[in-house]
PDB file of N, H, CA, C and O in Angstrom:
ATOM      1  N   UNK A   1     160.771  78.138 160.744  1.00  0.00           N
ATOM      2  CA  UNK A   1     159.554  77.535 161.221  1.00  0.00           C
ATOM      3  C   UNK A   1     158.381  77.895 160.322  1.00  0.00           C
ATOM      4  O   UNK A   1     157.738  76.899 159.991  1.00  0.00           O
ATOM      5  N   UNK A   2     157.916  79.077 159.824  1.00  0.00           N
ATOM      6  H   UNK A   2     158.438  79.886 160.093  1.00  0.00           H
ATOM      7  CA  UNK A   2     157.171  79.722 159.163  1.00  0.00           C
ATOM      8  C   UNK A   2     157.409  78.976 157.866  1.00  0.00           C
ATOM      9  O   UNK A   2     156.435  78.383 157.402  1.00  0.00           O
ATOM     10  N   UNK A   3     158.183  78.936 157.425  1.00  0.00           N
ATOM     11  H   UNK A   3     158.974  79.417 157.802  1.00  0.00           H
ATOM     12  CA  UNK A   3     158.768  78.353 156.037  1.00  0.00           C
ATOM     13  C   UNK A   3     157.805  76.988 155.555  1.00  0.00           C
ATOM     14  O   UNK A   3     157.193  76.895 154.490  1.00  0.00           O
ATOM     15  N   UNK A   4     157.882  75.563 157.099  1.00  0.00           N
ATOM     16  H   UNK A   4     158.379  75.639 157.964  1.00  0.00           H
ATOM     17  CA  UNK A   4     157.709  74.325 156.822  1.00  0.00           C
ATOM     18  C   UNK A   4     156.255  74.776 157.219  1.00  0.00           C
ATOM     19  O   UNK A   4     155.562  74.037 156.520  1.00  0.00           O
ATOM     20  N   UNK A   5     155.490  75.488 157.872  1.00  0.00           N
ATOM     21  H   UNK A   5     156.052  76.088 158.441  1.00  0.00           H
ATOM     22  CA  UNK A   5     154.089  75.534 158.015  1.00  0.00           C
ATOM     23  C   UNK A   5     153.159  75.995 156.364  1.00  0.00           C
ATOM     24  O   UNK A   5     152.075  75.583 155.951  1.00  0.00           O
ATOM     25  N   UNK A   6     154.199  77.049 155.712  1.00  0.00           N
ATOM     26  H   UNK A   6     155.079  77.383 156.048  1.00  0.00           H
ATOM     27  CA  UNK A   6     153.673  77.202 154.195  1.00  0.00           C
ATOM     28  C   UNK A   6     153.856  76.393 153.678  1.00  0.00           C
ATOM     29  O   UNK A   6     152.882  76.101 152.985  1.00  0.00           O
ATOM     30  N   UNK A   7     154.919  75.523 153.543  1.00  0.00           N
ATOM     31  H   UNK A   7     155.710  75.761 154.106  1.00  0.00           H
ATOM     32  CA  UNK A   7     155.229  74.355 152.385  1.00  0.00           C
ATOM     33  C   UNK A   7     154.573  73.056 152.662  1.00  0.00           C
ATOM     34  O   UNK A   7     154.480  72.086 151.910  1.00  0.00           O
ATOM     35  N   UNK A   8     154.125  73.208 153.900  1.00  0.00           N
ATOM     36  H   UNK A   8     154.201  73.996 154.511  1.00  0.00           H
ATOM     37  CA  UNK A   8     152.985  72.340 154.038  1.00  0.00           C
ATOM     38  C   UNK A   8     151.892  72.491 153.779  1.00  0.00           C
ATOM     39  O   UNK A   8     151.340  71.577 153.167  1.00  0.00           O
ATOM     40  N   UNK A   9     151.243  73.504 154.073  1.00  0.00           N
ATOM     41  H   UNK A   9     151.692  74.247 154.570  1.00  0.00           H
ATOM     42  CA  UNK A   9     149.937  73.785 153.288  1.00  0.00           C
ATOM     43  C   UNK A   9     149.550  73.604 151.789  1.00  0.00           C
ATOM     44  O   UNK A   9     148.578  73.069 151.256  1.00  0.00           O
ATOM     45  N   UNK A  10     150.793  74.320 151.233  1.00  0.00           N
ATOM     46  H   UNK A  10     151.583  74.754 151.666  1.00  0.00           H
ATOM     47  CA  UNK A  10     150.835  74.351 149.526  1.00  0.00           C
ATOM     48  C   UNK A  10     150.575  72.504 149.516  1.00  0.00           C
ATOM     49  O   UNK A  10     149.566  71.899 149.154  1.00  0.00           O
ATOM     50  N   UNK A  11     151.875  71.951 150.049  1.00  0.00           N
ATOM     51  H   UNK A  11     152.694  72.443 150.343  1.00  0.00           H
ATOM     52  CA  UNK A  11     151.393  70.384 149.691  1.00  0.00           C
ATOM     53  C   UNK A  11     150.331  69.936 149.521  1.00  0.00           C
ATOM     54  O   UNK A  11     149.876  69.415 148.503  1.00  0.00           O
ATOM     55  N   UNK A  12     149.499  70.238 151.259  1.00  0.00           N
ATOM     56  H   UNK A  12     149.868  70.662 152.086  1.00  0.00           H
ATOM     57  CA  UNK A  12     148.603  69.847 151.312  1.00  0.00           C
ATOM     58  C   UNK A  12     147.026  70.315 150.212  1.00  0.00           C
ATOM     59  O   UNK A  12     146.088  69.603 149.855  1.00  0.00           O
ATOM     60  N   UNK A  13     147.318  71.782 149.949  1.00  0.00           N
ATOM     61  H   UNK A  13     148.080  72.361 150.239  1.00  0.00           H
ATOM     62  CA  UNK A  13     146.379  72.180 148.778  1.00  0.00           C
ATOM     63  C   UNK A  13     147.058  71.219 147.427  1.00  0.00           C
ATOM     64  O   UNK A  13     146.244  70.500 146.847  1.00  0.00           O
ATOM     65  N   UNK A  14     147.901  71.206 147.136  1.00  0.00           N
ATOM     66  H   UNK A  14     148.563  71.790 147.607  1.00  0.00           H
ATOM     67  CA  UNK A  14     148.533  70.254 145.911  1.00  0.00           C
ATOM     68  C   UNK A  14     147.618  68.823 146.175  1.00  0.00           C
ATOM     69  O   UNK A  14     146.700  68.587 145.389  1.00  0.00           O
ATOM     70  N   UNK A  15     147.883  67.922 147.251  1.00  0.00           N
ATOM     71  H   UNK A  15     148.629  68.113 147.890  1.00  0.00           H
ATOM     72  CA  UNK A  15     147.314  66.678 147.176  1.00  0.00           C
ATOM     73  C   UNK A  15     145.684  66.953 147.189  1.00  0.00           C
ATOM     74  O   UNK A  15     144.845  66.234 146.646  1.00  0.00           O
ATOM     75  N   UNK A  16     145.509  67.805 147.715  1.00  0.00           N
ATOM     76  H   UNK A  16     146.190  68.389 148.156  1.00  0.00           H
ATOM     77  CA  UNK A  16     144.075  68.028 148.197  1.00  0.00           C
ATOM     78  C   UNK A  16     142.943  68.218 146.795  1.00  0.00           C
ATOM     79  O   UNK A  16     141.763  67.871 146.770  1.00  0.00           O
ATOM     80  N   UNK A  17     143.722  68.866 145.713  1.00  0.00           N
ATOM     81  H   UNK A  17     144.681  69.148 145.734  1.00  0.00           H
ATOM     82  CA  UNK A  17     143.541  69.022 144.368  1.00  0.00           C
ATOM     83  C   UNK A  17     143.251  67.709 143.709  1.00  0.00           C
ATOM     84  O   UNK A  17     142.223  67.142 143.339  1.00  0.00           O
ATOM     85  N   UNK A  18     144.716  67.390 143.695  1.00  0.00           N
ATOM     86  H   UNK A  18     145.552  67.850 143.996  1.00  0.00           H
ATOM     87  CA  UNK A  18     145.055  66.124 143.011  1.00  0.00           C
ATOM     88  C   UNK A  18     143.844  65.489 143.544  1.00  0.00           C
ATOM     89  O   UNK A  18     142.875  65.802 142.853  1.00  0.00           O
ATOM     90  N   UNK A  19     143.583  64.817 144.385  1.00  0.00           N
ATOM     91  H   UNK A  19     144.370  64.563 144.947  1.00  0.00           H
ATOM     92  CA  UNK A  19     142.695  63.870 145.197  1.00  0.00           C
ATOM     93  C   UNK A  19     141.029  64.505 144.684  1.00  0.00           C
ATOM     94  O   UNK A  19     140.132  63.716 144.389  1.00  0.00           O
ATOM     95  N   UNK A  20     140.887  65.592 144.658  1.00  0.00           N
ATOM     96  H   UNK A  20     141.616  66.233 144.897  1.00  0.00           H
ATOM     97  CA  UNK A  20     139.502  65.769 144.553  1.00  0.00           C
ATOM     98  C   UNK A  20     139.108  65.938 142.946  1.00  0.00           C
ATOM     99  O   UNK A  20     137.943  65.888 142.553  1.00  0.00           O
ATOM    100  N   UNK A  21     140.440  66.181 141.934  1.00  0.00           N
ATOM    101  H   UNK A  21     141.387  66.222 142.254  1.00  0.00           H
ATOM    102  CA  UNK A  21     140.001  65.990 140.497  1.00  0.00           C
ATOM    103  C   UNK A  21     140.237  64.265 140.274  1.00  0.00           C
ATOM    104  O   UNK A  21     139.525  63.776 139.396  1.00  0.00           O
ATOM    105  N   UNK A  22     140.609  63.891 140.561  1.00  0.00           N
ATOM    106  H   UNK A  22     141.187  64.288 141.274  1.00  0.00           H
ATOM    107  CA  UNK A  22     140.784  62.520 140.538  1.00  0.00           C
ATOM    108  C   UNK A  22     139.438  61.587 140.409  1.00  0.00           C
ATOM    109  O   UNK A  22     138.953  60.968 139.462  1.00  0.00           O
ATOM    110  N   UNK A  23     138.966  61.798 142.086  1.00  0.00           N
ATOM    111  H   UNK A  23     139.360  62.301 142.855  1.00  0.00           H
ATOM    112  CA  UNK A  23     137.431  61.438 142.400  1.00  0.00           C
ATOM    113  C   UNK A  23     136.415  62.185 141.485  1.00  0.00           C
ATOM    114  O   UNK A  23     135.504  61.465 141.077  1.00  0.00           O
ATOM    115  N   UNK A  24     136.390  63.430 141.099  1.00  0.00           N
ATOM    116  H   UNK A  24     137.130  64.016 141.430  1.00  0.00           H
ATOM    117  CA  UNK A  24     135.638  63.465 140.117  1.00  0.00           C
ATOM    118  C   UNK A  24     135.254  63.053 139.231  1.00  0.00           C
ATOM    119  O   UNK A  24     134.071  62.753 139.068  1.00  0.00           O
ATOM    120  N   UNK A  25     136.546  62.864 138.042  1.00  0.00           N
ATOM    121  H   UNK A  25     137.507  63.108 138.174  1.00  0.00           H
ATOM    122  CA  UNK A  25     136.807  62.423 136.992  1.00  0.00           C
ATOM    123  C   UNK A  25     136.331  60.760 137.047  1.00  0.00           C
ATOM    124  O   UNK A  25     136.000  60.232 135.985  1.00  0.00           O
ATOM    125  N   UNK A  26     136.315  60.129 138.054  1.00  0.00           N
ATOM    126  H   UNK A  26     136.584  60.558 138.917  1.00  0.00           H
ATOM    127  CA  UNK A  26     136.422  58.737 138.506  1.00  0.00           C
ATOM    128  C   UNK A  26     134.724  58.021 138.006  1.00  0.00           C
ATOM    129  O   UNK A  26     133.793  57.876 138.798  1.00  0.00           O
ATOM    130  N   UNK A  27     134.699  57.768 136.963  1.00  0.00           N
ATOM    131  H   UNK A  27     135.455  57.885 136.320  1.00  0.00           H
ATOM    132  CA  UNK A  27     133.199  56.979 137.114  1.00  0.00           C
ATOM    133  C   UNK A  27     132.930  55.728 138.308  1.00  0.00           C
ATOM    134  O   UNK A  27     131.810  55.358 138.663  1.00  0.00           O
ATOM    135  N   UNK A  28     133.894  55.326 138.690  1.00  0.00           N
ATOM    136  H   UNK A  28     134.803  55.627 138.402  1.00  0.00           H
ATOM    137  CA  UNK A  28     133.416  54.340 139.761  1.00  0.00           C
ATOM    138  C   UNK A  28     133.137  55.181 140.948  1.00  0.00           C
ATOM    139  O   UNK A  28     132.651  54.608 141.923  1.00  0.00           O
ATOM    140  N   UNK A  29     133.366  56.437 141.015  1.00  0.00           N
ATOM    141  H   UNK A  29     133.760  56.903 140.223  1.00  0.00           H
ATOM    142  CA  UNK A  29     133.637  56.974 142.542  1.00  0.00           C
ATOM    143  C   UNK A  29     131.771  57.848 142.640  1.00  0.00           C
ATOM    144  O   UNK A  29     130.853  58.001 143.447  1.00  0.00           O
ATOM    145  N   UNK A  30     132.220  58.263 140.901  1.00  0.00           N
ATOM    146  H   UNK A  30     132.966  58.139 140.246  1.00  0.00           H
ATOM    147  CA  UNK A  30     130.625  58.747 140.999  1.00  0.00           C
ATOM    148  C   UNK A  30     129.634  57.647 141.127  1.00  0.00           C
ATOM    149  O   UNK A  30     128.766  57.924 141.956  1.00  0.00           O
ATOM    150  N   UNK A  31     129.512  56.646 140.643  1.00  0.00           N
ATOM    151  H   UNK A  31     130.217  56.421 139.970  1.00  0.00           H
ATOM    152  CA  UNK A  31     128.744  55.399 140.793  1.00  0.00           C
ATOM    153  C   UNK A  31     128.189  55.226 142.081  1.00  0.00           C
ATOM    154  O   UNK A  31     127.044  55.434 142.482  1.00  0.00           O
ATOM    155  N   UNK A  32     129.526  54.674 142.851  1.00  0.00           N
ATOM    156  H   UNK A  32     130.456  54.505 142.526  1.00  0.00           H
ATOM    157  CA  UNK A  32     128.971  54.704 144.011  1.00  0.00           C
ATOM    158  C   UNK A  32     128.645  55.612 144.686  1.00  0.00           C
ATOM    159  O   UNK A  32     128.385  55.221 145.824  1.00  0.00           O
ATOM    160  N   UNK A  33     128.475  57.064 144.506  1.00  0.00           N
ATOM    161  H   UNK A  33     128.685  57.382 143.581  1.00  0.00           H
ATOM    162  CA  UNK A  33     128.311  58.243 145.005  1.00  0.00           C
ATOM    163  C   UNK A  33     126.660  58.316 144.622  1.00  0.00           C
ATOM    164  O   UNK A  33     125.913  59.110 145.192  1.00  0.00           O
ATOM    165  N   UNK A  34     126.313  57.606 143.832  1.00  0.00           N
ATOM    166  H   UNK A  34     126.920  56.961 143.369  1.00  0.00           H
ATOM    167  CA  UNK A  34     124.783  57.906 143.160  1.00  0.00           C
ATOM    168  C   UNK A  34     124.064  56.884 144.060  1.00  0.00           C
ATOM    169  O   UNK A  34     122.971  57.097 144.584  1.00  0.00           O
ATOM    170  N   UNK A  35     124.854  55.646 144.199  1.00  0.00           N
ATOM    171  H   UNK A  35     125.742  55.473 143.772  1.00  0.00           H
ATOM    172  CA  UNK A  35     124.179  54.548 144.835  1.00  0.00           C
ATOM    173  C   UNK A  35     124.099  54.711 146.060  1.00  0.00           C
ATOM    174  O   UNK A  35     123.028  54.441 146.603  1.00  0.00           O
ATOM    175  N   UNK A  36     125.284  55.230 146.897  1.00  0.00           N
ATOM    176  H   UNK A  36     126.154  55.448 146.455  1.00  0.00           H
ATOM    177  CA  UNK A  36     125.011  55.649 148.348  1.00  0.00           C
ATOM    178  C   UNK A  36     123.978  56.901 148.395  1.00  0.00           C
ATOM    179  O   UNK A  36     123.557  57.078 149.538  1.00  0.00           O
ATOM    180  N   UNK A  37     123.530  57.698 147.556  1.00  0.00           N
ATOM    181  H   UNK A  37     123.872  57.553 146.627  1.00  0.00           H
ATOM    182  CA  UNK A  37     122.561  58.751 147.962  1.00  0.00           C
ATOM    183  C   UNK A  37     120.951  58.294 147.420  1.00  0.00           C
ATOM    184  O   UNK A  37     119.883  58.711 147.868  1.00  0.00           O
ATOM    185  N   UNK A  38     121.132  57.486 146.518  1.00  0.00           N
ATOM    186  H   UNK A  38     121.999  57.147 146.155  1.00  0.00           H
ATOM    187  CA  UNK A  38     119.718  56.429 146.960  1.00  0.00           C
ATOM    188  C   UNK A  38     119.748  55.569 147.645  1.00  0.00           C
ATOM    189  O   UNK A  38     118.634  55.052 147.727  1.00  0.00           O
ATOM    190  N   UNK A  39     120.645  54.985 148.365  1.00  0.00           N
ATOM    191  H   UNK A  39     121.550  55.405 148.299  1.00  0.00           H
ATOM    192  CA  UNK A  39     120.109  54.284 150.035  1.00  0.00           C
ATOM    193  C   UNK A  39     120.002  55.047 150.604  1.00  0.00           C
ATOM    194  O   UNK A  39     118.841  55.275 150.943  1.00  0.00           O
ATOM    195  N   UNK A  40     120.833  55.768 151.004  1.00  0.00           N
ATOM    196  H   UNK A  40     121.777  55.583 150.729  1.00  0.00           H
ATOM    197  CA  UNK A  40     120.208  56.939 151.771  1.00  0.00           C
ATOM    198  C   UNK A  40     118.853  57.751 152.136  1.00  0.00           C
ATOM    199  O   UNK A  40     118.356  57.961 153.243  1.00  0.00           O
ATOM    200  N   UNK A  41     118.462  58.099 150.981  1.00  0.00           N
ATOM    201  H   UNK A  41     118.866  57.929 150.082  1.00  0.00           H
ATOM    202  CA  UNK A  41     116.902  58.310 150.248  1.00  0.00           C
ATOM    203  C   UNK A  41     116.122  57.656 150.872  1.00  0.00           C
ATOM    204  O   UNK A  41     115.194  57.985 151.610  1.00  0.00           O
ATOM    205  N   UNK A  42     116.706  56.224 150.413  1.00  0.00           N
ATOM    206  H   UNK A  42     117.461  55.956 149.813  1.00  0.00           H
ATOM    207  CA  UNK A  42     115.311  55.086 150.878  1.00  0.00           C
ATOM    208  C   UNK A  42     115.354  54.880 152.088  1.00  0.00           C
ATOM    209  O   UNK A  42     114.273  54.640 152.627  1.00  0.00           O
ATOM    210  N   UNK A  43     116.662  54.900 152.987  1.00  0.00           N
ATOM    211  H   UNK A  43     117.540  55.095 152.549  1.00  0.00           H
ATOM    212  CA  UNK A  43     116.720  54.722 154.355  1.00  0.00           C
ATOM    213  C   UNK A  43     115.684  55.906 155.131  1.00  0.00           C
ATOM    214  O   UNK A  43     114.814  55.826 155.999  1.00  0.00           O
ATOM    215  N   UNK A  44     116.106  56.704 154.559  1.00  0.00           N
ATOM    216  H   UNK A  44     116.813  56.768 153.854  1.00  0.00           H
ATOM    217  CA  UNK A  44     115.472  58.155 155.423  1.00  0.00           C
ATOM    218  C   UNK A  44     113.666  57.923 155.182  1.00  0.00           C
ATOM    219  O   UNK A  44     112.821  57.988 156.075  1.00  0.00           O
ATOM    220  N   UNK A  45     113.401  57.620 153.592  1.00  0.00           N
ATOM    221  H   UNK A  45     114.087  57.567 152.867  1.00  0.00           H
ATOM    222  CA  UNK A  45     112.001  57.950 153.497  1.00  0.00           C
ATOM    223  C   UNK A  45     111.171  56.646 154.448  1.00  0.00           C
ATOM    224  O   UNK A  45     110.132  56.838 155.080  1.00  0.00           O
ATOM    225  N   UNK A  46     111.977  55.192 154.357  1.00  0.00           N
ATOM    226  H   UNK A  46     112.821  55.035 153.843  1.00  0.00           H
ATOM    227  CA  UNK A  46     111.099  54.203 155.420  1.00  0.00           C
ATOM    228  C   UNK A  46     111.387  54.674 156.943  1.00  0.00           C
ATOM    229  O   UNK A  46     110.592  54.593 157.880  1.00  0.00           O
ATOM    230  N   UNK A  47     112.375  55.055 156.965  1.00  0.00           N
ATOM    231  H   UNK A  47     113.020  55.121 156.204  1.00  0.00           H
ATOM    232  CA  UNK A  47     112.073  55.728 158.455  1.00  0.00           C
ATOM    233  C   UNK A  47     111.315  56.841 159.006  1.00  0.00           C
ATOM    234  O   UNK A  47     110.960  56.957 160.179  1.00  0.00           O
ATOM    235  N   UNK A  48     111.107  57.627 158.071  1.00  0.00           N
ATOM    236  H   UNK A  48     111.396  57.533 157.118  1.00  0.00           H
ATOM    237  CA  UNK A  48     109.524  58.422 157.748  1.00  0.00           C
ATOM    238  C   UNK A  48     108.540  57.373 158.237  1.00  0.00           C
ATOM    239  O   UNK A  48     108.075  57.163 159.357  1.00  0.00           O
ATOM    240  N   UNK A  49     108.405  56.920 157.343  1.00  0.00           N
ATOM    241  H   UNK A  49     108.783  57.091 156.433  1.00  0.00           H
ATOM    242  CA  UNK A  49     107.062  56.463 157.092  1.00  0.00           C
ATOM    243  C   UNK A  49     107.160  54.917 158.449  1.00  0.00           C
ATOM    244  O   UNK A  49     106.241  54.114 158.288  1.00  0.00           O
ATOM    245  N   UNK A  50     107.882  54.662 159.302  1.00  0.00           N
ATOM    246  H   UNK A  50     108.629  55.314 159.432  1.00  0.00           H
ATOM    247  CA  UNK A  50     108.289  54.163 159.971  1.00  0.00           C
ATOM    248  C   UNK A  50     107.569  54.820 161.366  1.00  0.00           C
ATOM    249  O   UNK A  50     106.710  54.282 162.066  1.00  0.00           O
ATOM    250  N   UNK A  51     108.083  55.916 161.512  1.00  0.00           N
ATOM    251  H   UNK A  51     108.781  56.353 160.944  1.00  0.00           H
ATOM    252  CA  UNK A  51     107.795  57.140 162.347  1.00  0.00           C
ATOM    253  C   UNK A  51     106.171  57.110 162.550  1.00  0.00           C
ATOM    254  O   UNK A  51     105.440  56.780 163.485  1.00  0.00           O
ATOM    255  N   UNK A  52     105.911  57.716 160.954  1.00  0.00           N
ATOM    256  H   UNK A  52     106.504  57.984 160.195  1.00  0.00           H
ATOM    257  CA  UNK A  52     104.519  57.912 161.043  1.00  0.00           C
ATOM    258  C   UNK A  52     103.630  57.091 161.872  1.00  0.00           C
ATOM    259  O   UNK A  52     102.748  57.562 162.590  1.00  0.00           O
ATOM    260  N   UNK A  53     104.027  55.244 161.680  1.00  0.00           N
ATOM    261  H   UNK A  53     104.744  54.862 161.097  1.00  0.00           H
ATOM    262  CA  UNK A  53     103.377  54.186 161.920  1.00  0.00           C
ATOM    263  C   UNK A  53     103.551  54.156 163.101  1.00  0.00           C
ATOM    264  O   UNK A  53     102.458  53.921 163.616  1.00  0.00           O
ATOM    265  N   UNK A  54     104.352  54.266 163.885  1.00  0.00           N
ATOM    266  H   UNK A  54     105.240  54.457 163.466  1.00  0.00           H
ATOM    267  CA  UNK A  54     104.734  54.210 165.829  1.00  0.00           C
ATOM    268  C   UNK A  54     103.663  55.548 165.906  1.00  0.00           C
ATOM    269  O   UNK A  54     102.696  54.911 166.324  1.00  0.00           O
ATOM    270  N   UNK A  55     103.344  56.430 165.837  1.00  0.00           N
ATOM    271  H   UNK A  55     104.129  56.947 165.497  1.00  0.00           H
ATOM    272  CA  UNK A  55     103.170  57.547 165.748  1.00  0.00           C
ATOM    273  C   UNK A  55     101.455  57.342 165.710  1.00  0.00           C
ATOM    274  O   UNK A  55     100.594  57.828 166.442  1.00  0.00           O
ATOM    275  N   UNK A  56     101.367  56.603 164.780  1.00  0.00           N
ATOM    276  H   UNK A  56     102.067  56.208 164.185  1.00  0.00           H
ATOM    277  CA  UNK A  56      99.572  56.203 164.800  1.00  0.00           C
ATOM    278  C   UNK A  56      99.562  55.262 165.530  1.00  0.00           C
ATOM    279  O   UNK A  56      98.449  55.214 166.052  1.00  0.00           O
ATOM    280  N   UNK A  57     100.254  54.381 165.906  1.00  0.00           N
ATOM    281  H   UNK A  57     101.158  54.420 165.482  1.00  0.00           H
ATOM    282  CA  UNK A  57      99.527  53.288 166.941  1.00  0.00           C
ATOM    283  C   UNK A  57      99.933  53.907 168.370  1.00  0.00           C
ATOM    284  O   UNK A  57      99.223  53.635 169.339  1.00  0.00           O
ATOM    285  N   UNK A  58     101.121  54.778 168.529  1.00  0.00           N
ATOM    286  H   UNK A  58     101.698  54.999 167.742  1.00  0.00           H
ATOM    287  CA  UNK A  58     100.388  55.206 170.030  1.00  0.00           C
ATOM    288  C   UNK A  58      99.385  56.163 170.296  1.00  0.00           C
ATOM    289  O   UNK A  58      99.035  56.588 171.397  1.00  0.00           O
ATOM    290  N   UNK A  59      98.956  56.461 169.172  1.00  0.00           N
ATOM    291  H   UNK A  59      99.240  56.116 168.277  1.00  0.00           H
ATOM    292  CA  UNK A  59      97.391  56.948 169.194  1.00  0.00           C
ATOM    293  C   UNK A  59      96.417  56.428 169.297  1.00  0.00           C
ATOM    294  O   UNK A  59      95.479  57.034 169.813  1.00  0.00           O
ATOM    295  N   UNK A  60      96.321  55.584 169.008  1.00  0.00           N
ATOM    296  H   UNK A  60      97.084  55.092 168.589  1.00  0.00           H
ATOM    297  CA  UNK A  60      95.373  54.240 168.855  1.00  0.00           C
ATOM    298  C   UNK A  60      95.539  53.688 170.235  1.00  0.00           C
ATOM    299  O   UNK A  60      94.451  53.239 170.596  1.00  0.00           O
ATOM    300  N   UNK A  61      96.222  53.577 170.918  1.00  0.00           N
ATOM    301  H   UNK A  61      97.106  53.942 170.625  1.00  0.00           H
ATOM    302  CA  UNK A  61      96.877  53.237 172.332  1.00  0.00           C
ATOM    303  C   UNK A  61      96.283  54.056 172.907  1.00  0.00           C
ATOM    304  O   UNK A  61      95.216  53.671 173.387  1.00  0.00           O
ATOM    305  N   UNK A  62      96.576  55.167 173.074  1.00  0.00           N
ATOM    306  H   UNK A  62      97.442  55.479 172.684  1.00  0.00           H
ATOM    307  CA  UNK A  62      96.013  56.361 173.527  1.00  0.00           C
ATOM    308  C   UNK A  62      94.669  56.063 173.874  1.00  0.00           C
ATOM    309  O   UNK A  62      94.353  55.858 175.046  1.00  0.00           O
ATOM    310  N   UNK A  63      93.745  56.017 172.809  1.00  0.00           N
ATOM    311  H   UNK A  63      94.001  56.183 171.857  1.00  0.00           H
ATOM    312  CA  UNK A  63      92.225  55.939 172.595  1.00  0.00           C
ATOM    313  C   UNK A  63      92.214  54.579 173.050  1.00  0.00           C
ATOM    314  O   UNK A  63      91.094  54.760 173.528  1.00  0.00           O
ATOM    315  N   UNK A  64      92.369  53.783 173.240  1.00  0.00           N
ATOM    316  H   UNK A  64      93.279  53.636 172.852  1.00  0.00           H
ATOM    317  CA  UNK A  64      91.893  52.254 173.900  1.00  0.00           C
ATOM    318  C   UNK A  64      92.436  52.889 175.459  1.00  0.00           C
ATOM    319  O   UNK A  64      91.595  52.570 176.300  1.00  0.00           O
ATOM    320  N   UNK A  65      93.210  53.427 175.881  1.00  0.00           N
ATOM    321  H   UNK A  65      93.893  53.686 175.198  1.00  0.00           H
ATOM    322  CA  UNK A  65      93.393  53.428 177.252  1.00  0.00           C
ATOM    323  C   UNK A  65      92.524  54.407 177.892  1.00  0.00           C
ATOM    324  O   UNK A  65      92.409  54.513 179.113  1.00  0.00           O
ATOM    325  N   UNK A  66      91.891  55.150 176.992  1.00  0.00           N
ATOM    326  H   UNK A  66      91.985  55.064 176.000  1.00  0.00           H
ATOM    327  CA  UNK A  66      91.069  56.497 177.548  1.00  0.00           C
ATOM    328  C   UNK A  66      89.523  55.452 177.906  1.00  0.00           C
ATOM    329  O   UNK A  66      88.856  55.742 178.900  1.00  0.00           O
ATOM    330  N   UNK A  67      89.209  54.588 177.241  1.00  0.00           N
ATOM    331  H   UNK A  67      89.750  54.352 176.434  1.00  0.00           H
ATOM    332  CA  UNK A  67      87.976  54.190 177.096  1.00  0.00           C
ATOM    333  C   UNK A  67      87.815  52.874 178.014  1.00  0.00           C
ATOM    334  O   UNK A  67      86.734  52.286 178.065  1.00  0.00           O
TER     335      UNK A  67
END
């Protein structure tokens, strides 16, 4: 039993290798690895600045309902 739980692991470190020098080496994998972390970027920073804007008009809300 002990035996197939090591020889599985080793496999799994073997493919796990294989698979992650692979993707490295991979200019398409980095490509899109550059392109998904500038959408990302841009997703996050308009939702900032998204934020901000809800953020000032229920202030502005605020002050028209006080008055």
């Amino acid at each position: 039993m002990a035996g197939g739980g090591f020889l599985g692991r080793v496999i799994s470190y073997v493919a796990n290798q294989l698979i992650v020098d692979g993707l490295a080496n991979s200019h398409a994998f980095q490509r899109f690895a550059v392109r998904t972390n500038n959408k990302i970027k841009n997703i996050s920073k308009l939702a900032e600045e998204k934020k901000m804007d809800i953020a000032e008009q229920l202030k502005e809300i605020k002050q028209t309902m006080k008055q």
